[in-house]
C-alpha positions as CSV (number, residue, x, y, z in Angstrom):
1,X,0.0,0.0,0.0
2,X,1.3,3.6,-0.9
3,X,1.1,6.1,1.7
4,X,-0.5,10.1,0.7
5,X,-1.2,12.8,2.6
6,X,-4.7,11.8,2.4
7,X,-4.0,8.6,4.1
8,X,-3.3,5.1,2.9
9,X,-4.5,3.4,-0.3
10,X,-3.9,0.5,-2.7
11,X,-2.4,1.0,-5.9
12,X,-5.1,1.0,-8.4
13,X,-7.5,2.3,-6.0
14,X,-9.7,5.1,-7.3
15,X,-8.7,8.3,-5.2
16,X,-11.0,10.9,-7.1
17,X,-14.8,10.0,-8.0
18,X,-17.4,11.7,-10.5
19,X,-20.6,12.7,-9.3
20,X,-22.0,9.8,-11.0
21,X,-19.7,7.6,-9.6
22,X,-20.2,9.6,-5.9
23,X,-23.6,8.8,-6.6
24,X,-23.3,5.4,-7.0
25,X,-20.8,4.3,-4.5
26,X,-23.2,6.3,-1.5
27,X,-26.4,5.6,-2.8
28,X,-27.4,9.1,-3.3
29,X,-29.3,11.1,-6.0
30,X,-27.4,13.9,-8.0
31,X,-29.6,16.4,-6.1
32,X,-28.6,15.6,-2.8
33,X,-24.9,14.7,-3.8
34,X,-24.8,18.6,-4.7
35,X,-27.2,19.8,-2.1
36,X,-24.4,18.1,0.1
37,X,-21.2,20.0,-1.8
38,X,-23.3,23.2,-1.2
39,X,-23.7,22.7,2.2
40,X,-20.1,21.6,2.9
41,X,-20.9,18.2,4.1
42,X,-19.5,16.5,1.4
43,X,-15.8,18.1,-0.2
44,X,-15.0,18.2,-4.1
45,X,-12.8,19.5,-6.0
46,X,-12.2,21.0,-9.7
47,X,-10.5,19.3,-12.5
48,X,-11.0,22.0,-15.2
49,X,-15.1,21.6,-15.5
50,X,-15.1,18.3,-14.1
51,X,-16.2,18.2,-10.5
52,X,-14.8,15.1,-8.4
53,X,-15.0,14.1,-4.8
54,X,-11.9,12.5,-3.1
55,X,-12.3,9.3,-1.4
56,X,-11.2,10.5,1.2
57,X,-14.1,12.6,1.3
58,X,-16.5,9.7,0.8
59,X,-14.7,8.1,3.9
60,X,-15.2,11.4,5.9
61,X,-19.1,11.8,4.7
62,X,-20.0,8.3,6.0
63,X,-17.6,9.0,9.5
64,X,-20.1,12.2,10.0
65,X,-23.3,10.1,9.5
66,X,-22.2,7.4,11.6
67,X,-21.2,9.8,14.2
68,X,-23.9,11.8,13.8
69,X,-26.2,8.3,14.3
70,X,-24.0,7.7,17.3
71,X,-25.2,10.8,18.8
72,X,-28.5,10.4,18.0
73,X,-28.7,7.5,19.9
74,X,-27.9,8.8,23.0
């Protein structure tokens, strides 16, 4: 595994997603994917037009909901 700034990953992995992609891998609709960049719950960044969101950012979206659940339940 290589090591980043971001964290660790395997080679191959995919480190950057498009919001199709985004959508997929969380389950989500494009509205609320975007609704979620808008309301800074979920980063992206800019590739010339393209928007992406970092895995690490997927990683960090489903942290807050779990910890959000977490507290929820107390």
């Amino acid at each position: 595994m290589a090591t980043t700034a971001a964290g660790t990953h395997a080679p191959g992995e995919i480190q950057l997603y498009r919001i199709p992609d985004a959508m997929k891998v969380l389950g989500l609709g494009r509205s609320v994917i975007y609704e979620l960049i808008r309301s800074n719950r979920l980063r992206a960044v800019r590739q010339g037009r393209a928007r992406l969101i970092p895995a690490a950012a997927i990683r960090e979206y489903v942290a807050l909901l779990e910890a959000e659940a977490q507290e929820a339940a107390k």
